[in-house]
N, C-alpha and C positions, 0 to 999 in steps of 0.2 A: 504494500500500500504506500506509495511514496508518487503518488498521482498530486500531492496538495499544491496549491496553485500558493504565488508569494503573498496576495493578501491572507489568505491563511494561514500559512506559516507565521504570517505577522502576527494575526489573532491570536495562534497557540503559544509564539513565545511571549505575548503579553501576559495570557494566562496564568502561564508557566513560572513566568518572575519571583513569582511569591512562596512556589514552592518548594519543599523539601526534597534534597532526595529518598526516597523510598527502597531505593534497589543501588549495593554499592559493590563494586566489583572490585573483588582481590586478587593477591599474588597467585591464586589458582586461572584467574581470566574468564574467562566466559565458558562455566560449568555448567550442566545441568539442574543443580539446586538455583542456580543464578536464574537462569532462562526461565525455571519454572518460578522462583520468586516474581518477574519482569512479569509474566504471563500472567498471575494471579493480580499482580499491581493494575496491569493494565485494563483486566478485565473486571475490578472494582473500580478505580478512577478515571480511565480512558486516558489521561496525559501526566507521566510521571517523568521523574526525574533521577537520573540514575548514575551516582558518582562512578568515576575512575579511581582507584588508589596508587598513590604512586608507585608501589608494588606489583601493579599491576606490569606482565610481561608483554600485553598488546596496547598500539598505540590506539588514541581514542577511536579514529575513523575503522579502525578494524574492529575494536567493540560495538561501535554504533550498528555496523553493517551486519556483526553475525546477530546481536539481539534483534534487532529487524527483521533478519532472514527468520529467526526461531520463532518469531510470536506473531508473526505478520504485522507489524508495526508498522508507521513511517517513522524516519528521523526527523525532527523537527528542526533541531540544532545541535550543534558540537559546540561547546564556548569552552575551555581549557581542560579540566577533567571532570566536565560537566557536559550530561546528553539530555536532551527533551525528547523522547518516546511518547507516540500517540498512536492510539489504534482503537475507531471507534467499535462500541458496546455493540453485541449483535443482536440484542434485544430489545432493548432500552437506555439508545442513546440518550446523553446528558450535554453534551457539549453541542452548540448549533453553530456549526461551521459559516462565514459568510460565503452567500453566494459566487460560484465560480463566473467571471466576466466572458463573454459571448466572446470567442475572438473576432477583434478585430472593432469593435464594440468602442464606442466615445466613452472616457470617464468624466468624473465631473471638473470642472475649472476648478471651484470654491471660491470662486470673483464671486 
């Protein structure tokens, strides 16, 4: 799932700002207790946050990419050893994405 358009992106990482991370990844790297911790986070909050430690043996873009791959997530953002992981709720989404823009589509001045 890593279809989000940039104003979305932008939305989640507003969202994002304030939170914790929930899921913190150690000198073991991207384990199965990890991937199913991420999966369980995601599938109660839809967009978590989920440290790097400096112990960690993978660099971020490669954590980001295999929890991704594991949980069906998109990546939101990498910002140092910090990941925003979003993957909506298959039930009972919570988070209402804005609208993706029509390509090609006029946006607005704000004159």
């Amino acid at each position: 799932m890593s279809d989000l358009t940039g104003k979305q992106r932008r939305y989640l990482r507003g969202l994002g700002h304030g939170l914790d991370p929930i899921v913190q990844v150690g000198k073991g790297g991207v384990t199965a207790p990890v991937i199913a911790a991420a999966d369980q986070a995601l599938l109660s909050h839809e967009l978590i946050k989920v440290r790097r430690g400096a112990e960690c043996p993978a660099d971020r873009d490669e954590v980001a990419a295999a929890l991704a791959a594991a949980t069906g997530a998109a990546v939101v953002q990498t910002l140092g050893r910090t990941l925003l992981l979003y993957r909506v709720h298959p039930e009972t989404p919570r988070i209402q994405l804005p609208a993706a823009d029509p390509a090609g589509a006029p946006t607005a001045s704000g004159d």
